[in-house]
C-alpha positions in Angstrom: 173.0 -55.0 66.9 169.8 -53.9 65.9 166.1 -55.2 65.3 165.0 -54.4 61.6 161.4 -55.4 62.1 159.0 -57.4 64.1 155.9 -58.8 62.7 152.5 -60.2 64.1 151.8 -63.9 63.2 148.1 -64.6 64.2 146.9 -68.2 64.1 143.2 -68.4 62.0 141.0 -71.2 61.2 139.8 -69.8 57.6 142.6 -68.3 55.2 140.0 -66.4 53.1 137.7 -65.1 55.7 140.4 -63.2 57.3 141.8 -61.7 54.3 138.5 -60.3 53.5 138.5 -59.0 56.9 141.6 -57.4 57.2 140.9 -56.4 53.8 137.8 -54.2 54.8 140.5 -52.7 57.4 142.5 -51.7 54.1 145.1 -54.2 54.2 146.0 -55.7 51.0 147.6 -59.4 50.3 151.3 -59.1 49.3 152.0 -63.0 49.0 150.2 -65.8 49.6 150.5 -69.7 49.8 147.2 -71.3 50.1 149.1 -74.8 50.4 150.0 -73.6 53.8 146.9 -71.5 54.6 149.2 -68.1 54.9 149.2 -64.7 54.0 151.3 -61.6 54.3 149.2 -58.6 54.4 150.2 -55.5 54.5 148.7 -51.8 54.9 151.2 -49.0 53.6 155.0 -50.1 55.4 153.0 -52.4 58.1 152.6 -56.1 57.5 150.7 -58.7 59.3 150.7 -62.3 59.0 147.9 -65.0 59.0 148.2 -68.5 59.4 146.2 -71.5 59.5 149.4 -73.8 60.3 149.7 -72.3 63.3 146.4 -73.2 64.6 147.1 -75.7 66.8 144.0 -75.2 68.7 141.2 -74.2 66.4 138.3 -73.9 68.5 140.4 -71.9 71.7 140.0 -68.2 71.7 142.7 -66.1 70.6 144.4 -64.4 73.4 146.5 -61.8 71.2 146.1 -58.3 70.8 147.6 -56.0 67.9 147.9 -52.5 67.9 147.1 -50.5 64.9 148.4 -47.0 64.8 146.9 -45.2 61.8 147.8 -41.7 61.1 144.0 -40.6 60.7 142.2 -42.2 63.2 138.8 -41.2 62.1 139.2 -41.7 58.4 140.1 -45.3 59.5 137.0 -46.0 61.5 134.8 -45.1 59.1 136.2 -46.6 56.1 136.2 -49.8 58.3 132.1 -49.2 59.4 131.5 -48.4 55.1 133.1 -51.7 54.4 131.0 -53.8 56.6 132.2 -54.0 59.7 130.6 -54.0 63.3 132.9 -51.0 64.8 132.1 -49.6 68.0 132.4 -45.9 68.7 135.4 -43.7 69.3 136.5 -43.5 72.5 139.2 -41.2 73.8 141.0 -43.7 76.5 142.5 -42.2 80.4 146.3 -42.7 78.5 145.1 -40.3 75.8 144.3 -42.7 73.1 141.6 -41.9 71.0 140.5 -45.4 69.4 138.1 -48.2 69.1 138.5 -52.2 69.4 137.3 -55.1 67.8 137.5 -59.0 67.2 138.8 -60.4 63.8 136.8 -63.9 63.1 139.3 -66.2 65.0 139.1 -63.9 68.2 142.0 -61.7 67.9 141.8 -58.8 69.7 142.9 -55.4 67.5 143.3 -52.0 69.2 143.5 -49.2 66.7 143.9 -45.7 67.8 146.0 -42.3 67.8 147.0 -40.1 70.1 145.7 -36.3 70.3 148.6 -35.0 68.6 148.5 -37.3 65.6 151.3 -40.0 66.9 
């Protein structure tokens, strides 16, 4: 038996405002049901989902955290800062990371970073 895929579900209180975010990440919507307040987004092979049903406490902060392993670390952070958003610095981490971190509007903690040797 094997596992084919896993994929992130994060709860949101506003469908649209976290597609544009993501989007200025680079993801892009591959289906959508605004009836339900969801979205599959996806980046290359990587999806991510976003839900408003899920939601069941809208004004709690998110406690998740999603790791986003691009394969160009530095072309990501600044397309991400000439799209808009707040990014801090690059930081190169004890475990070898080299990566930056950031909030999405509901809270939700994203780590994105690559290693030194590109994986």
């Amino acid at each position: 038996m094997t596992l084919e895929r896993i994929i992130q579900m994060l709860p949101v209180k506003h469908i649209d405002r976290s597609i544009d975010f993501y989007g200025k990440l680079g993801f892009t919507v591959e289906n959508q049901n605004s009836d339900w307040g969801w979205a599959m987004l996806k980046f290359g092979d990587c999806r991510l989902m976003v839900d408003q049903s899920i939601n069941v406490h809208p004004d709690s902060p998110r406690l998740g955290v999603t790791y986003l392993y691009p394969d160009d670390i530095e072309a990501f952070h600044s397309n991400a800062r000439s799209n808009g958003l707040d990014v801090p610095e690059l930081e190169t981490t004890f475990y070898g990371m080299t990566e930056f971190r950031l909030d999405d509007p509901d809270g939700n903690r994203l780590w994105i970073g690559q290693t030194k040797n590109g994986g």
